[in-house]
C-alpha positions in Angstrom: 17.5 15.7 -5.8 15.2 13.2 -4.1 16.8 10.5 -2.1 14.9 7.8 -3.2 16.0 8.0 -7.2 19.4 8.5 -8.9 21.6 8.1 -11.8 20.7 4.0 -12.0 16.9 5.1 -11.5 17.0 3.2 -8.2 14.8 4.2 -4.9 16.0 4.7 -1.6 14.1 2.5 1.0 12.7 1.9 4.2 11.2 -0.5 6.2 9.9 -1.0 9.8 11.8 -3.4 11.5 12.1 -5.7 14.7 14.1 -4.8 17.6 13.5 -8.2 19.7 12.6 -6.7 23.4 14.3 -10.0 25.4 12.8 -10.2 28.5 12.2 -13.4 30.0 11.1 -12.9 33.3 13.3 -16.0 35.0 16.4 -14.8 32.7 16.2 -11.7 34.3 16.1 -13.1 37.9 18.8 -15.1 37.0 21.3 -12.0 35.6 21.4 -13.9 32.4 19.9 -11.0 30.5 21.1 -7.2 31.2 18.8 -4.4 32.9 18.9 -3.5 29.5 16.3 -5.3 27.1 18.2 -7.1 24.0 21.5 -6.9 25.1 23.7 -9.8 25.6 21.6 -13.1 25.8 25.0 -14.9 26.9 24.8 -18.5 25.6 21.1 -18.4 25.0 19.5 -18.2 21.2 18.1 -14.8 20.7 15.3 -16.3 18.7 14.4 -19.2 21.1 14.5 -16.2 24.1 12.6 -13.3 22.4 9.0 -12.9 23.6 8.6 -9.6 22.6 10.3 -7.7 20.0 10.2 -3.7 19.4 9.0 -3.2 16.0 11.6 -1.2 13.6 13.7 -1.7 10.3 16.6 1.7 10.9 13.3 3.7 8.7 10.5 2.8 10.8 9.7 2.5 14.6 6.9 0.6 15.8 7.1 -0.1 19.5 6.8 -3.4 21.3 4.8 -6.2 19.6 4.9 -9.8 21.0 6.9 -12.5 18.4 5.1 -14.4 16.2 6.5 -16.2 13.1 5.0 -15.3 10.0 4.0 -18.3 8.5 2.0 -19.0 4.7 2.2 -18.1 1.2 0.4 -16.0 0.6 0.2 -12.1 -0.6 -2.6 -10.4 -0.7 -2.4 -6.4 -2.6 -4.8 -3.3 -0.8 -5.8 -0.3 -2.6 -8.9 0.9 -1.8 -7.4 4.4 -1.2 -9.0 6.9 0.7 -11.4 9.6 -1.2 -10.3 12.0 -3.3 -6.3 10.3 -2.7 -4.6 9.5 -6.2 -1.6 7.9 -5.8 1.4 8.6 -7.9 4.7 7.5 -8.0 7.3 7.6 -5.4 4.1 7.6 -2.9 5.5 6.6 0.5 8.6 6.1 2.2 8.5 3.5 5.4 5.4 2.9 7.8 5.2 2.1 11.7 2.1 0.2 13.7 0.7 1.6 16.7 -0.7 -1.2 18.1 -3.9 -1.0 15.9 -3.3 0.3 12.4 -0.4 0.7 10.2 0.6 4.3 9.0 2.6 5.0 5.8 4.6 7.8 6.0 4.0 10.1 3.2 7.3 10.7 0.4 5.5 12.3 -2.5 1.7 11.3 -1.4 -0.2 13.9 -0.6 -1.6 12.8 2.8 -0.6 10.6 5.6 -2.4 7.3 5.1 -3.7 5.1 8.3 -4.6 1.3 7.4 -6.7 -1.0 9.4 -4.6 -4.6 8.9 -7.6 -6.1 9.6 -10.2 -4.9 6.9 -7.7 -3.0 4.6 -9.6 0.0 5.3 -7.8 3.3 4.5 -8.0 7.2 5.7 -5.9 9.9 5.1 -4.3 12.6 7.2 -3.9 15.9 5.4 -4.3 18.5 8.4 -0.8 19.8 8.0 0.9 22.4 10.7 0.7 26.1 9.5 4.0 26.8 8.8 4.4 23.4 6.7 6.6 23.2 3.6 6.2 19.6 2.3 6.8 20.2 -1.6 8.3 16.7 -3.4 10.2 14.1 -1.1 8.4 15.4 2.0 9.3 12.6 4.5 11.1 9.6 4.8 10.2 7.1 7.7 8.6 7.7 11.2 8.8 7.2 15.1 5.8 5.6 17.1 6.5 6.9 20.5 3.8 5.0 22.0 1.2 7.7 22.0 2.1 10.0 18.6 3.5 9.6 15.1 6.9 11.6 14.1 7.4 11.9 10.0 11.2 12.0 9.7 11.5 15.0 7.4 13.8 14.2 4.1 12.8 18.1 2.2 10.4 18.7 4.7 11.2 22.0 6.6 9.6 20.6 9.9 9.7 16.9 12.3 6.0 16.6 12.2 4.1 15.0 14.9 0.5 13.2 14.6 -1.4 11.9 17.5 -2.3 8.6 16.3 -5.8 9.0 18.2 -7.2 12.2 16.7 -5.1 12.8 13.7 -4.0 16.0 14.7 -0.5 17.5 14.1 2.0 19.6 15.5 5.3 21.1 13.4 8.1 21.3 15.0 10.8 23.5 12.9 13.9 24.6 16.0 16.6 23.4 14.2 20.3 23.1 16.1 21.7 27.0 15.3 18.3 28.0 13.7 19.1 26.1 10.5 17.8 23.6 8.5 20.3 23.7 5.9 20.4 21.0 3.2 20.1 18.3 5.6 18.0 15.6 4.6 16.8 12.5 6.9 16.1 9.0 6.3 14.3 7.1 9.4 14.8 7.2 12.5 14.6 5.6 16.5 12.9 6.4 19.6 15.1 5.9 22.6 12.4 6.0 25.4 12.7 9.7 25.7 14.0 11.6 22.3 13.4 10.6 18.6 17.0 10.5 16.7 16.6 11.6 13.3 19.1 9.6 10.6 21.4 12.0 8.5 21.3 10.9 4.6 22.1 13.8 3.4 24.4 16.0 5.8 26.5 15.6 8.6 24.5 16.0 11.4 22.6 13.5 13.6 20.1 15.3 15.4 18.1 14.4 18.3 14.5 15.5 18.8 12.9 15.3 22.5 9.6 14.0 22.6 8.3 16.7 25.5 9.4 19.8 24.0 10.7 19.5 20.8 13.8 20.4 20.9 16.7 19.6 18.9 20.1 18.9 19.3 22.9 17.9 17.0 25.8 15.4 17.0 28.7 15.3 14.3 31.8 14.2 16.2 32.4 11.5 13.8 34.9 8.9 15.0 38.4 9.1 13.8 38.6 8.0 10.1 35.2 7.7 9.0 34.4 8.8 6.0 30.7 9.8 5.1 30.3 10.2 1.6 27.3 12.0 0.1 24.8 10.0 1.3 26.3 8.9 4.5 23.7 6.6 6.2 20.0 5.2 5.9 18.2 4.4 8.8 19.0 3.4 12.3 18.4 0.6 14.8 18.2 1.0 19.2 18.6 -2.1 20.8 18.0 -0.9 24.5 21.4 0.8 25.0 22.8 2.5 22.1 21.9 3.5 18.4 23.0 2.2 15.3 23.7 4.7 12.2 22.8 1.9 9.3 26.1 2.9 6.7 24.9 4.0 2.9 27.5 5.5 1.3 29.7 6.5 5.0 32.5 3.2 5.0 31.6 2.2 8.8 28.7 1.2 10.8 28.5 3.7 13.9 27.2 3.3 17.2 25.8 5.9 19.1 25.7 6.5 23.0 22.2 8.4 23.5 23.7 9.6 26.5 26.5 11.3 25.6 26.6 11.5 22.0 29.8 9.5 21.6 30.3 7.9 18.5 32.3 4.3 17.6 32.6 2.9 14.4 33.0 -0.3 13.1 34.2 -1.5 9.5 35.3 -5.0 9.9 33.9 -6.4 7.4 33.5 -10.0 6.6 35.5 -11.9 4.5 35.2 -11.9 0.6 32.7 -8.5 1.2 33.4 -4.9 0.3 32.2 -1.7 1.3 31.0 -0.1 -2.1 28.2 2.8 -2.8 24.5 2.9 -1.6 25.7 -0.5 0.5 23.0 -0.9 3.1 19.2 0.4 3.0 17.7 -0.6 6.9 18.1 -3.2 9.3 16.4 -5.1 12.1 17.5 -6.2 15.3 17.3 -9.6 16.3 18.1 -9.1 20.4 21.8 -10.1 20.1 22.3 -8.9 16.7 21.8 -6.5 13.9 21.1 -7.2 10.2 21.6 -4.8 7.6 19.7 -4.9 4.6 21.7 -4.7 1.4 20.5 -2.7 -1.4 24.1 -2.6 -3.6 25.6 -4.5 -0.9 26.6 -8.2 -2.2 25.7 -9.9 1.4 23.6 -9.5 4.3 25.5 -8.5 7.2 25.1 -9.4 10.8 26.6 -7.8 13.5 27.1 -8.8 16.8 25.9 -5.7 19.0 28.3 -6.8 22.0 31.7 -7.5 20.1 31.1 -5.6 16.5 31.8 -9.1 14.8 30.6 -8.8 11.4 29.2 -12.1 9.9 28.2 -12.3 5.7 25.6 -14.1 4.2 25.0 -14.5 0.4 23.5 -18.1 -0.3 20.8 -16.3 -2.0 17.8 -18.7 -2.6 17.9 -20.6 -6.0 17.6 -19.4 -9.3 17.4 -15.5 -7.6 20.4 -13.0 -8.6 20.9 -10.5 -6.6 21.5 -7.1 -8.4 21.9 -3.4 -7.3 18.6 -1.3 -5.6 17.5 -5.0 -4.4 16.0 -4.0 -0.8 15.1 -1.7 1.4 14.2 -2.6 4.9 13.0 -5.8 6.4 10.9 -7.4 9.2 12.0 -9.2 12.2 9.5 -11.5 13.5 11.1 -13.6 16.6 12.4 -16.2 14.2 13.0 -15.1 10.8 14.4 -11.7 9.1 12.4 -10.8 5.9 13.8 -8.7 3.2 12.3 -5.9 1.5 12.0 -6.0 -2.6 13.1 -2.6 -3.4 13.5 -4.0 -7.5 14.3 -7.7 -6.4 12.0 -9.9 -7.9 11.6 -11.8 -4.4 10.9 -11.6 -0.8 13.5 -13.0 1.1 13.1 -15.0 4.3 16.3 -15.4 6.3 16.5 -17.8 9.5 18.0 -15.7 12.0 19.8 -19.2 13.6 20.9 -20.6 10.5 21.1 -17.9 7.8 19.7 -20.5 5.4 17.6 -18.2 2.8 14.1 -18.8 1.0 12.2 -16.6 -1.7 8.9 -15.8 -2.0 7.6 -14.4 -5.6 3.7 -15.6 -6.0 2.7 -12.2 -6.7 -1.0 -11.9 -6.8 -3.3 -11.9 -9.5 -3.1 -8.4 -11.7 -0.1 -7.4 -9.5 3.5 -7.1 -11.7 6.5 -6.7 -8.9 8.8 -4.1 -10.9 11.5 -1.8 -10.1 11.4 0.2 -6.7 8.2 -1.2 -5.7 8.6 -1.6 -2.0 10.7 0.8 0.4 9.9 -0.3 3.7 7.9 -3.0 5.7 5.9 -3.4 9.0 4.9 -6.0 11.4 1.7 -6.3 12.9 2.0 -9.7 15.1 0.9 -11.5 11.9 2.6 -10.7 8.4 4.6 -8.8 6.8 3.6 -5.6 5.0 5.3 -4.0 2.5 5.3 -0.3 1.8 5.0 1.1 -2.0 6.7 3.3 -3.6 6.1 2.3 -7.2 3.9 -0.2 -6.2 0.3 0.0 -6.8 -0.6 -0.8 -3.7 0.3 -2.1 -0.2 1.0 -5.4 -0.1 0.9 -8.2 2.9 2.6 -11.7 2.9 1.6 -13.9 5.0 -1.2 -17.4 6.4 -4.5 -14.9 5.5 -7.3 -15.2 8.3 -9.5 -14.2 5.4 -12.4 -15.6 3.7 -12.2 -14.7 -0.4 -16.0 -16.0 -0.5 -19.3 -16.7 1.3 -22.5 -17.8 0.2 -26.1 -18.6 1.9 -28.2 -21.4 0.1 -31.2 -18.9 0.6 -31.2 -15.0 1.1 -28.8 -12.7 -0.1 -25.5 -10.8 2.2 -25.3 -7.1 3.0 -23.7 -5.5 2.0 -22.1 -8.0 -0.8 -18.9 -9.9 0.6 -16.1 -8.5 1.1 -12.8 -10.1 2.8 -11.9 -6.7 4.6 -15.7 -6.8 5.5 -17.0 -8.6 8.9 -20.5 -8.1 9.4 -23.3 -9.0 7.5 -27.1 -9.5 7.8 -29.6 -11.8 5.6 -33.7 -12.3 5.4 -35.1 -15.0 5.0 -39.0 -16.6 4.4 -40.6 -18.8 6.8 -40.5 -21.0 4.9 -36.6 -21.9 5.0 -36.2 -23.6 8.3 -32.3 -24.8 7.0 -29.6 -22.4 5.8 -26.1 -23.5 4.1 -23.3 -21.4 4.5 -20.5 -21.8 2.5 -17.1 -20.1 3.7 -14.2 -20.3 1.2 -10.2 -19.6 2.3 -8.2 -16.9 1.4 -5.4 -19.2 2.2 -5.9 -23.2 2.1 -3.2 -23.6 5.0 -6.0 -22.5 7.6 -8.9 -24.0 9.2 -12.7 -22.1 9.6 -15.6 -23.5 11.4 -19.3 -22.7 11.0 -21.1 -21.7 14.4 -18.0 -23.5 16.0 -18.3 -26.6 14.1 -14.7 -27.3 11.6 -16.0 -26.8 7.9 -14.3 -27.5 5.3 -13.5 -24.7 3.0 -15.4 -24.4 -0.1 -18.1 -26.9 1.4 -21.3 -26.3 2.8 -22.7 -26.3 6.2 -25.9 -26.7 7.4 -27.9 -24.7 10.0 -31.1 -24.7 11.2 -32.9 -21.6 11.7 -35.8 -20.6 14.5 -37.8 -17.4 13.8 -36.6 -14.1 14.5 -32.3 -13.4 14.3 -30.3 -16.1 13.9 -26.3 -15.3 14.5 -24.1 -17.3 12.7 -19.7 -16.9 13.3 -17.0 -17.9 10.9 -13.8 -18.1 12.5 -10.9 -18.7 10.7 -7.5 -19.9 12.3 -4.3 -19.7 10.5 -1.2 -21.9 11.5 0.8 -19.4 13.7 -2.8 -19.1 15.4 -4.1 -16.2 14.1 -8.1 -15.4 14.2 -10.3 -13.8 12.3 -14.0 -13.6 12.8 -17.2 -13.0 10.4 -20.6 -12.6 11.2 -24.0 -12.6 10.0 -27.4 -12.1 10.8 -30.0 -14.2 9.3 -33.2 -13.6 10.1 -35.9 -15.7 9.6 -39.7 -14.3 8.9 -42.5 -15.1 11.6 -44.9 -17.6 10.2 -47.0 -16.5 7.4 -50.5 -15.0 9.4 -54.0 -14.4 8.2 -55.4 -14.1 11.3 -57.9 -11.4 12.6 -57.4 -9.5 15.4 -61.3 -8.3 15.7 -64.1 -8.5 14.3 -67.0 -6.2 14.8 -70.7 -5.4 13.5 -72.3 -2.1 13.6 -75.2 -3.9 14.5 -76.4 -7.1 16.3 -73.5 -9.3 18.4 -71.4 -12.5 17.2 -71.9 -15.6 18.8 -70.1 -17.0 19.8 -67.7 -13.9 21.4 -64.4 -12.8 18.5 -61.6 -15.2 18.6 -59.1 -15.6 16.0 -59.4 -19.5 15.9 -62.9 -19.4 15.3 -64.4 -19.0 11.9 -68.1 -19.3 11.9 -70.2 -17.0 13.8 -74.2 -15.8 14.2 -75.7 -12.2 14.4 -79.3 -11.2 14.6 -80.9 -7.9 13.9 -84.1 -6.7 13.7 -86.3 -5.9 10.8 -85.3 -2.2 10.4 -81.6 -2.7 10.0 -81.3 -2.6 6.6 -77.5 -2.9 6.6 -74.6 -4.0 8.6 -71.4 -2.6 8.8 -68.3 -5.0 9.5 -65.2 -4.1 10.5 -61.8 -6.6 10.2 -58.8 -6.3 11.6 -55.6 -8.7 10.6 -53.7 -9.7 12.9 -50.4 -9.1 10.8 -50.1 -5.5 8.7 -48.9 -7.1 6.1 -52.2 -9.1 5.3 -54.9 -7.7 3.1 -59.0 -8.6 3.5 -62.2 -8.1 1.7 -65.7 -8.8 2.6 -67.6 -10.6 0.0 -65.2 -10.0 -2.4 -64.8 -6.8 -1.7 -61.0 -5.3 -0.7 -61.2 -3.2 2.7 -58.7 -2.2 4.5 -57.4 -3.9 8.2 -59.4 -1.7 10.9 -61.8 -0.5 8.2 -65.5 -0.6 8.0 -67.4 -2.4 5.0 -71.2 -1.3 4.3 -73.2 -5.2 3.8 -76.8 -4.5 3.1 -79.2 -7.1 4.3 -82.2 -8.7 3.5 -85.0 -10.3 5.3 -83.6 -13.5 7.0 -80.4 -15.4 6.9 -77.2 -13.3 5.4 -74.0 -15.0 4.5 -71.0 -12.1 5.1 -67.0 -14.0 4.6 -64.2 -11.8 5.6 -61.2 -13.4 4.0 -57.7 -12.6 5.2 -54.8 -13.2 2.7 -51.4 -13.8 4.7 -48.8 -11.3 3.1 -46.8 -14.5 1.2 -49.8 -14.2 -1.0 -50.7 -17.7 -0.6 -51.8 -18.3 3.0 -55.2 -17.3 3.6 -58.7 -17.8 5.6 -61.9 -17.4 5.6 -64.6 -15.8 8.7 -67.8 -17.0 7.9 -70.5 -14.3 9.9 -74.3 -15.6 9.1 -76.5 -12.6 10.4 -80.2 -12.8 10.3 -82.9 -10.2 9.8 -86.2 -10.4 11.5 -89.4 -10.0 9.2 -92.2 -7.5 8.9 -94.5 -7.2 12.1 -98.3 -9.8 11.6 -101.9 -8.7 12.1 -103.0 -12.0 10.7 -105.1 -14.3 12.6 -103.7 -18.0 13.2 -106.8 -19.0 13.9 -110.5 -19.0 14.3 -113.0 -20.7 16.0 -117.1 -20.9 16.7 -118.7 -22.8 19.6 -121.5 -23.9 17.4 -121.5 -24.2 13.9 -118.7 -24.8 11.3 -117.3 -21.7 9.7 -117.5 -22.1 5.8 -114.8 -21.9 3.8 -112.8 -23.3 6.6 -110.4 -21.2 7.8 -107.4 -19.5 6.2 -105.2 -16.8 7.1 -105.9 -15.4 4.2 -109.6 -15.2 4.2 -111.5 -12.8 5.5 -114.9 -13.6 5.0 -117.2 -16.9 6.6 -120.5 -18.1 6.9 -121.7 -20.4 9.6 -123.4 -23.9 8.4 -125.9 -25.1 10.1 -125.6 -28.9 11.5 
C-alpha cells in the first residue's frame, strides 16, 4: 500500500525545508557559535544570526541558500508540463533546488521533472538505470549533494542518482544483507559525506555513501521506543546529528552519523499528545527544529541542544486545523511556512514569536482540495509547493513578474509571456516615439522602463533612433528580488528612393550620376535610333519604371528616340509605397546630314528669284 494514502484517504507529505547554516564570521571568532554550523547560538536569536540556511524540510535536501524572507501575497500556479508528460494523481512526492532549478521528485509521475523558478519552464528526466523497478509509489523525497540528485526510494528497488548537469542516472541497488525487503523510505539528509535514507516503513535507517554507494544499516533503537507501522517521515541535520522526524514511532530520535547511536526524546509539551500519523517534515531554524503536524494538534519545536519541546496551536483565525493538514514546510531565515497537505491555508509561523498567519488567495481557476501539496522548496525567493493532487506547482510569494506588456506601435515576439524574457519588435520610420506599458504580477513591487520608475499599468515613453533600440524592464520586489525583460525594437531606416546609378547605352549624362541630382543631358548622334537606360535603387526594396514602364533595379529599359530633344523619367518608388522621385534624363538626337546651300552669290548681276535653299534654278538680271 502506498504511503501517501490510507484508510481516511489522506497523503503522506514532504517538503524541502531550511536548515539555517549560522555562520557569522565575528561569532565564530568570538566562540559564540560552535565549529559546528547551527548548533548552539548561546544567547543570540537564531533568526537575527542566520545568514545562510541549508535548504531541507526531513523530505527534501537542498544545500546552502543565503536567507531571505519571503515577503507578498501572492500565488502564482505552473503547468506547462513537459511533452508528452500527463500528469495524474499522486504525481510527486517532495523536491530539492540545486542552486538553479527546482526538481520534483517523481511518486507516481512518470519522469523526474526539472523547473526553471525563473520562467516556469519544465523538462523531464525519464533515462532510468537498467535494472530499475519504479512501478506505483516509486520515490518519496531527494538529497542534493551539491553536484547530483538522490530519489529516496519508497517501492523503488534502487537509491537512484541524477547528475543535475546532464540528467544522467546511476541505480544503486546493495542493500545492507542483499535485501531490500519491505522497507519503504520517506526523505532523507545529506551529512557532508553519506545520504541517510528515512525508514517509513521498516525498521532500518540506512545510510548510503555518496562515493561508492554503499549502504549500511542502523536499528538499535533506544530503550522504549516504540515504532509503529509507519514509524517516521522525514529527517532534519543540523551540522552534528540527524533527526528521525516521528509518524507513527512515539519519540523524536536523534542520530549520531558517526557512530550510529540513537537518543530519543518524547517530552512532549503540555496539553499535547502523541497520536497516529503525528508529524509529516520539519525545518530547522539553527537552534531549533520544527515538526510539521499532519494529525498532530500543535507545532512542535525542539530545542536541538536540551530536547525541550515547545507547542504551538494559535492557529490563524477562522482556520481549523483537521487531520492530513501538512506536509513539510519552508524555513526562510525568519519565518517557517507550512505545507497544505488538505488544509485550506498556508501557514506562516514567526520563528521568534510563534504568532501564526494564513494565506488562502488561491489563484484564478485553481481549487486547493484534499492532499494537494506534499512538500515545499526554497529558492532564495518564495516558497514552492509540491503537488500531489494538485494541478500544478504552485509558488507563494512578492512575484518579479510582469502579467502584461504592450508597445503603442509594433507587435512582441513571441507574444508575452511572464516566464518569457526576451522579445524583439519592428517598427516604421516613421514612429520616432514608442510607449511601453509594463503591468505587475504583484502590485507590492516597483518596475522601471530603461531605468526610469514606471508606474505599473502606465505608459512610458521612448524615443527611438534607427536601427536596434534595447529597451529593459526591471522589476524589484520588496525583499529585493529582480527580474529583468527585454526587447528589441527596431526601428526601419528612412524610407529611400534613391538611385544608385544611372547609365545609357549610348551618349554620357551631364552632369556626372549622383543620387541628389535629378535632371540630366545626353546627346547622340543621328544613327542611334534608341537608348538603353539602366537604374539602379539605392534600397532593394524600391521599385522603378522608365516612362511608365516597370523595370527592374540594375535592369536595362529599351527608349527609342527620335530626332532631337527626348524626355526619359526614371521614377523610383520608396518601398513604403508612398515616398518616391523622379530622374529627369533629356537626350538629344542629332539630325540628317545637309547638302543644301546657305547661300549664293554673283559679282555682277542679281540672281532672280532671289535666293532660297530650296531653289535650284536662277537667272541673272541685267542692271
Amino acid at each position: 500500500m502506498g504511503f501517501f494514502i490510507r484508510k481516511d484517504e489522506r497523503a503522506v507529505t514532504k517538503i524541502s525545508r531550511k536548515l539555517a547554516v549560522v555562520v557569522l564570521a565575528i561569532l565564530l571568532t568570538t566562540g559564540i557559535i560552535p565549529v559546528k554550523f547551527g548548533v548552539g547560538i548561546g544567547d543570540m536569536s537564531a533568526v537575527a544570526a542566520a545568514v545562510s540556511i541549508t535548504g531541507q524540510d526531513g523530505i527534501g535536501y537542498s544545500g546552502p541558500i543565503a536567507a531571505n524572507e519571503v515577503v507578498g501575497t501572492t500565488f502564482t500556479g505552473y503547468q506547462d508540463w513537459p511533452s508528452g508528460f500527463t500528469r495524474g494523481f499522486s504525481a510527486f512526492a517532495g523536491g530539492v533546488y540545486d542552486g538553479t532549478n527546482i526538481w520534483m521528485i517523481p511518486y507516481n509521475a512518470d519522469r523526474l521533472i526539472k523547473v526553471n523558478p525563473s520562467t516556469g519552464e519544465m523538462t523531464g528526466y525519464s533515462n532510468w538505470p537498467a535494472d530499475l523497478t519504479r512501478g506505483s509509489d516509486a520515490f518519496a523525497g531527494g538529497v542534493y549533494d551539491g553536484t547530483n540528485i538522490w530519489l529516496i526510494p519508497f517501492s523503488a528497488n534502487q537509491v537512484v542518482k541524477v547528475n543535475a548537469t546532464t540528467g544522467a542516472m546511476t541505480g544503486y541497488s546493495g542493500w545492507p544483507n542483499g535485501l531490500r525487503g519491505s522497507d519503504q523510505f520517506i526523505g532523507g539528509a545529506f551529512d557532508g559525506t553519506n545520504i541517510w535514507l528515512t525508514p517509513y516503513s521498516g525498521s532500518r535507517l540506512i545510510k548510503v555513501d555518496t562515493m561508492t554507494g554503499a549502504m549500511t544499516s542502523y536499528n538499535s533503537w533506544p530503550s522504549g521506543t516504540t515504532l509503529g507501522s509507519y514509524p517516521f517521515y522525514g529527517s532534519i541535520f543540523d551540522g552534528t546529528s540527524l533527526w528521525l522526524i516521528p509518524s507513527g514511532a512515539n519519540r523524536l530520535i536523534k542520530v549520531d552519523p558517526a557512530t550510529g547511536d540513537m537518543t530519543g526524546f518524547n517530552n512532549w509539551p503540555s496539553g499535547f499528545t502523541k497520536g497516529s500519523d503525528a508529524f509529516w517534515g520539519g525545518v530547522f531554524d539553527g537552534t531549533n527544529i520544527w515538526l510539521i503536524p499532519n494529525n498532530a494538534t500543535h507545532v512542535v519545536k525542539v530545542n536541538t541542544a536540551t530536547g525541550v519541546m515547545t507547542g504551538y496551536n494559535e492557529w490563524p483565525s477562522r482556520f481549523t486545523k483537521g487531520s492530513g493538514a501538512f506536509a513539510g514546510g519552508v524555513y526562510d531565515g525568519t519565518n517557517i511556512w507550512l505545507v497544505p497537505l488538505s488544509a485550506s491555508i498556508l501557514v506562516k509561523i514567526n520563528a521568534a514569536t510563534g504568532e501564526m498567519t494564513g494565506f488562502n488567495n488561491w489563484p484564478s481557476g485553481f481549487t486547493k482540495g484534499s492532499n494537494a501539496f506534499l512538500g515545499g522548496v526554497y529558492d532564495g525567493e518564495n516558497v514552492w509547493m509540491i503537488p500531489f493532487y494538485a494541478d500544478r506547482l504552485m509558488k507563494f510569494g512578492d512575484s518579479s513578474d510582469l502579467s502584461g506588456l504592450t508597445l503603442s506601435a509594433g507587435i512582441l515576439s513571441p507574444t508575452f509571456s511572464a516566464g518569457t524574457t526576451d522579445y524583439t519588435a519592428s517598427v516604421g520610420n516613421e514612429v520616432t516615439n514608442i510607449d511601453v506599458t509594463p503591468s505587475l504580477a504583484d502590485a507590492a513591487a516597483t518596475v522601471t522602463v530603461n531605468g526610469m520608475l514606471a508606474t505599473d499599468g502606465q505608459p512610458q515613453s521612448l524615443a527611438l533612433n534607427v536601427g536596434d533600440n534595447t529597451v529593459t524592464i526591471t522589476i524589484t520586489t520588496s525583499n529585493g528580488h529582480t527580474k529583468t525583460y527585454t526587447v528589441t525594437v527596431t526601428r526601419a531606416a528612412a524610407a529611400s528612393a534613391d538611385l544608385s546609378s544611372l547609365m545609357l547605352s549610348s551618349g554620357m549624362l551631364s552632369p556626372t550620376f549622383s543620387a541628389g541630382t535629378t535632371d540630366y543631358t545626353a546627346s547622340v548622334s543621328h544613327e542611334v535610333t534608341s537608348v538603353d537606360v539602366t537604374p539602379t535603387a539605392a534600397d532593394t526594396g524600391a521599385t522603378i519604371t522608365v516612362n511608365g514602364a516597370a523595370v527592374a533595379s540594375g535592369q536595362s529599359q529599351a527608349t527609342a528616340l527620335n530626332v532631337g530633344d527626348n524626355a526619359i523619367t526614371v521614377q523610383v518608388t520608396a518601398k513604403d509605397g508612398i515616398t518616391n522621385k523622379n530622374y529627369d534624363v533629356t537626350v538629344t538626337r542629332a539630325t540628317y546630314g545637309s547638302a543644301d546651300l546657305s547661300g549664293l552669290g554673283l559679282s555682277a548681276g542679281t540672281l532672280s528669284p532671289a535666293f532660297s535653299a530650296a531653289t535650284t534654278n536662277y537667272g541673272k538680271r541685267r542692271e
